[in-house]
C-alpha positions as CSV (number, residue, x, y, z in Angstrom):
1,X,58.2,42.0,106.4
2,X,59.1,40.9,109.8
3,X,59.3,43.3,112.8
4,X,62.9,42.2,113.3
5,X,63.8,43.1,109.7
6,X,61.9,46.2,109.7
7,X,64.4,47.5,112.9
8,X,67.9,46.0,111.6
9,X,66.8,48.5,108.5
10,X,65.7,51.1,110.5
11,X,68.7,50.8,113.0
12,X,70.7,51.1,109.5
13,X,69.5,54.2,108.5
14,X,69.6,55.9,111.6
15,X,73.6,54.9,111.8
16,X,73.9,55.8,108.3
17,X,72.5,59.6,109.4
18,X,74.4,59.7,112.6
19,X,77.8,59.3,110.3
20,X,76.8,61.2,107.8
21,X,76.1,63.9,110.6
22,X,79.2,63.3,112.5
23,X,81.4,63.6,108.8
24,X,79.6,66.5,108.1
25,X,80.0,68.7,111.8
26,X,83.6,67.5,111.9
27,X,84.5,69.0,108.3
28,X,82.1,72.3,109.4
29,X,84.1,72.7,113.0
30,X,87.1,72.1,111.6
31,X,87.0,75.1,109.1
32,X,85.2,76.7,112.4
33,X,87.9,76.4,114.0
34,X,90.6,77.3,111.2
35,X,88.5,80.5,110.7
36,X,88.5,81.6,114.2
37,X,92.0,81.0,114.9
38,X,92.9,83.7,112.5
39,X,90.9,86.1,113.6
40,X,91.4,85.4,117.4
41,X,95.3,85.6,118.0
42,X,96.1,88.2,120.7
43,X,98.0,91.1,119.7
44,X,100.5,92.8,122.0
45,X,100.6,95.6,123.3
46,X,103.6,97.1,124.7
47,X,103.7,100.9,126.3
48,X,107.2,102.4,126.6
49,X,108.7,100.6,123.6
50,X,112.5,100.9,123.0
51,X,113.8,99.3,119.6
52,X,117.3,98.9,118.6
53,X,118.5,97.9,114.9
54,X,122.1,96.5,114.8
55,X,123.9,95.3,111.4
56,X,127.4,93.7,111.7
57,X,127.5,95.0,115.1
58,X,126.8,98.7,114.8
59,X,123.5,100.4,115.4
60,X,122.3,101.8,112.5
61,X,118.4,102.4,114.0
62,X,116.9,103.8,117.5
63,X,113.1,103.7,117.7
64,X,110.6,104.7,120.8
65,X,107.4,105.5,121.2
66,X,104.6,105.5,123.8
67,X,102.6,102.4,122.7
68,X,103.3,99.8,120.2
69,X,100.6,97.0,119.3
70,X,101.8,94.0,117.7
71,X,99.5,91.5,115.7
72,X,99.5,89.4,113.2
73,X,99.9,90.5,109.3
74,X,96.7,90.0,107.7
75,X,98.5,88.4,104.7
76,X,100.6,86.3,106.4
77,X,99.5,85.4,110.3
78,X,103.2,83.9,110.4
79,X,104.4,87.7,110.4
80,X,104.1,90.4,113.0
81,X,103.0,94.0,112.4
82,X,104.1,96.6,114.5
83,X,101.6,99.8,114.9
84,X,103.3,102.5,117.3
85,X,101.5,105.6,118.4
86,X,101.2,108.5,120.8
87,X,104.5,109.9,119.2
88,X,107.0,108.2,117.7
89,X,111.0,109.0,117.5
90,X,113.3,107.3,115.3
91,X,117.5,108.1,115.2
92,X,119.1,106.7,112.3
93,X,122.9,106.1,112.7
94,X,126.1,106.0,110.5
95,X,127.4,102.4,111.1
96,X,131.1,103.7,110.1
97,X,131.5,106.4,113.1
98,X,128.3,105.9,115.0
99,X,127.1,109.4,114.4
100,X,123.2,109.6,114.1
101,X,122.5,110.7,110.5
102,X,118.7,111.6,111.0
103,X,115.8,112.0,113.4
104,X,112.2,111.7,113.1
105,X,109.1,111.9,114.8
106,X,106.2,111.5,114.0
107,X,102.2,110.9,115.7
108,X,102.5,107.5,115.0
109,X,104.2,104.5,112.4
110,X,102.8,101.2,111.2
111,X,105.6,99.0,110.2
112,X,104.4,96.4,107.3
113,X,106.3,92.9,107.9
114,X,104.9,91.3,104.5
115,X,106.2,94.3,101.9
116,X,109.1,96.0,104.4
117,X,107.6,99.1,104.1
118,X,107.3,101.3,107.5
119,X,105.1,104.4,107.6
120,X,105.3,107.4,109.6
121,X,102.1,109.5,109.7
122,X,100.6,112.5,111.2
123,X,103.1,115.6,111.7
124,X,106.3,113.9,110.5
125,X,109.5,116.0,110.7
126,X,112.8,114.6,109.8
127,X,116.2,116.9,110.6
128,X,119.1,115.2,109.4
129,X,122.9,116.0,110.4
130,X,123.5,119.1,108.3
131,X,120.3,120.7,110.1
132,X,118.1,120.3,107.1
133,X,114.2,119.3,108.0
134,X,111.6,118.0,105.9
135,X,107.8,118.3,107.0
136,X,104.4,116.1,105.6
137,X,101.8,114.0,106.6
138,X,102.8,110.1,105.5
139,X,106.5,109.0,104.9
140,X,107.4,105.5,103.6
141,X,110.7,103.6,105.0
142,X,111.6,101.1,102.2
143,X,113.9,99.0,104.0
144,X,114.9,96.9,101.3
145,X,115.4,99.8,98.5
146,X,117.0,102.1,102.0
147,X,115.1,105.0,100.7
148,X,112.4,107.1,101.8
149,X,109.7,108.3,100.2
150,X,106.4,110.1,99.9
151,X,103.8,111.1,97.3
152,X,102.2,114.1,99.4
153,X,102.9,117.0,99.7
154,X,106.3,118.0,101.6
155,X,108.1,121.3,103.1
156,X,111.9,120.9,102.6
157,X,114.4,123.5,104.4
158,X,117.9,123.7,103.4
159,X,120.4,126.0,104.9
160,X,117.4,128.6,105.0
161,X,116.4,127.3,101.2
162,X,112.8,126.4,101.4
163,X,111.3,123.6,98.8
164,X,107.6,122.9,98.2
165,X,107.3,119.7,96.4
166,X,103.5,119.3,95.7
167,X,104.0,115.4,94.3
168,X,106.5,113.9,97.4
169,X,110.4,113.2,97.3
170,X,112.2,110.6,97.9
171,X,115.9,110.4,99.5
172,X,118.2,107.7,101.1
173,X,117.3,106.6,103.7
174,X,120.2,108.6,106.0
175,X,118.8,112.0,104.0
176,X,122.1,112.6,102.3
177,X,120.5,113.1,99.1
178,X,116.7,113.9,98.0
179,X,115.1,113.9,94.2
180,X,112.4,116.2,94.4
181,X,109.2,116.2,92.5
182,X,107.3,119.4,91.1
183,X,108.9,121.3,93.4
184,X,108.6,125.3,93.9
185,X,110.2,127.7,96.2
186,X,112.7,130.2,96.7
187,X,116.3,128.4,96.4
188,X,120.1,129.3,94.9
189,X,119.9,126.4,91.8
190,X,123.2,126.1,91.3
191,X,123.8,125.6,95.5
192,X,120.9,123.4,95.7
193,X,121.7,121.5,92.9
194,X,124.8,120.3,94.1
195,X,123.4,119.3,97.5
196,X,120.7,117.2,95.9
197,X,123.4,115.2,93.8
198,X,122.7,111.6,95.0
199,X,126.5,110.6,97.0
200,X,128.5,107.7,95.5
201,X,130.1,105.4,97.9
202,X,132.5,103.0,96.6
């Protein structure tokens, strides 16, 4: 075999190798780069934050709170979380007269953009327009069901009635009505009965 021959195959192989390389680090850096993409976006963090819910016009939410980081879902990087802390107030509103319905605060809230869910956590205390308050550690927002809920448990004053309910409660989401679970305390039944009587709008 001539010296020529033996580098034209030689020179084959090593292009052969170099492409195979090349293929192979293009394919790897591209799923690199995929992979670190996700896990790099910056989130935002906003101090002072100030949020305003309209619906046909009329507030129906008020939220602030000291800090508020936003970052990507991690089920969808399309979506934005929103984790608030270093106390958190929210005012919910009647559309119809523009009344607020409800306050509460709360140490901090993580609102969930994938499921619509919103928590509020650590010393949560809701007072609603009658003056009633409800107290516990973790309270879900369902946005889309426009209830409230929680499966902890709760301290519950009405009108100096005072309701214990060890497995959560969950009421609309302006507190007009709440169905209480396994609940104990010292209450007038037939008063509180009447008061916890979910209200029909037509």
């Amino acid at each position: 075999m001539g010296s020529t021959r033996k580098n034209r195959i030689i020179s084959c192989i090593a292009a052969a190798a170099a492409a195979a390389m090349f293929v192979c680090c293009k394919n790897d850096i591209s799923e690199v780069d995929a992979l670190m993409a996700a896990k790099t976006q910056p989130a935002t963090v906003i101090d002072t934050f100030a949020l305003v819910r309209v619906d046909s016009g009329k507030v129906v939410m008020r939220m602030r709170a000291a800090q508020v980081v936003m970052e990507p879902n991690p089920k969808d990087a399309s979506l934005t979380d929103r984790k608030a802390s270093g106390g958190v107030e929210i005012e919910m509103y009647d559309p119809a007269t523009g009344e607020m319905n409800a306050r509460l605060t709360s140490h901090r809230a993580i609102e969930h953009a994938s499921s619509g869910l919103s928590e509020a956590l650590g010393d949560v205390l809701v007072v609603n327009r009658q003056g009633d308050s409800i107290q516990t550690e973790r309270l879900v927002w369902d946005r889309r069901k426009h209830i409230f809920y929680t499966d902890l448990f709760a301290r519950i004053v009405r009108e100096g009635d005072v309701m214990r309910p060890s497995r959560g409660f969950e009421a609309d989401e302006n507190f007009r009505w709440y169905n209480l679970f396994n609940s104990q305390g010292d209450i007038n039944i037939e008063d509180s009965l009447s008061r916890m009587d979910p209200v029909e709008t037509n």
